[in-house]
N, C-alpha and C positions, 0 to 999 in steps of 0.2 A: 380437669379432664384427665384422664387416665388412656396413658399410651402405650403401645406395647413397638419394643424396638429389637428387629434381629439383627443381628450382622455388626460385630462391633472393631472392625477394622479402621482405620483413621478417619472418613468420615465418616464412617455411623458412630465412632464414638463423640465426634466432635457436633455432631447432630445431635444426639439424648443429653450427652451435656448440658446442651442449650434448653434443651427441654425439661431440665431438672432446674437449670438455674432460674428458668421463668415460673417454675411451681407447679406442674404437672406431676401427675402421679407417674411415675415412670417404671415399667416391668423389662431388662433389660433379658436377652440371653446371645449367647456366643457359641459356637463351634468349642473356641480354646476358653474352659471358662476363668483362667485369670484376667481376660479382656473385662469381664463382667466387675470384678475387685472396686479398682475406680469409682465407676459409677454408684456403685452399692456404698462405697461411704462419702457419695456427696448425697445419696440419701435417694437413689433410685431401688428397687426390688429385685430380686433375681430370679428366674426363672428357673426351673432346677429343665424345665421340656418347652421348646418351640409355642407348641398349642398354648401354653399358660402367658406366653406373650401377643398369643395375638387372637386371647379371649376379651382383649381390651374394648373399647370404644372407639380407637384408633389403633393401628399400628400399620408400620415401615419395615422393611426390609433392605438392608443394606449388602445385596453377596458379594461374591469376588467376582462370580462368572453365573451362567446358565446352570452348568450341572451340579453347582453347588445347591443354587435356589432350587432346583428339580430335586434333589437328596432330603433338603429339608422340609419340602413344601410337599411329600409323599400324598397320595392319595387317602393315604391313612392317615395322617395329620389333620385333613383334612375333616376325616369323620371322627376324630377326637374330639376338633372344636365344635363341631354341633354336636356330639355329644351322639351320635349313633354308631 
């Protein structure tokens, strides 16, 4: 299964963790992206943009608050992952 995971603050990263350890494909990205480090050499991918994370089959969102999620989840993000 291929998942795409944002938000990599303590739980999220202890979330994708788990998702990497059980064998999922895992697309990580971050705000700070040495959050993303970790992940990528227990063998998850990194996102370089939001949209590439959560072109997956699944993905989660881990933010701090609202107007973070609101920042990243822009309406234009939005027509990036459908691709209009």
């Amino acid at each position: 299964m291929s998942v795409g995971f944002l938000g990599l603050g303590s739980m999220g990263s202890a979330m994708a963790e788990q998702l990497v350890k059980a064998g999922h494909n895992v697309v990580v990205w971050n705000r700070s992206p040495e959050k993303v480090e970790p992940l990528v050499a227990m063998g998850a991918t990194a996102a370089e943009e939001p949209f590439e994370a959560l072109r997956q089959e699944f993905s989660f969102s881990m933010f701090a608050n609202d107007s973070v999620a609101e920042e990243v989840l822009s309406a234009e993000m939005v027509h990036r992952i459908s691709g209009r």
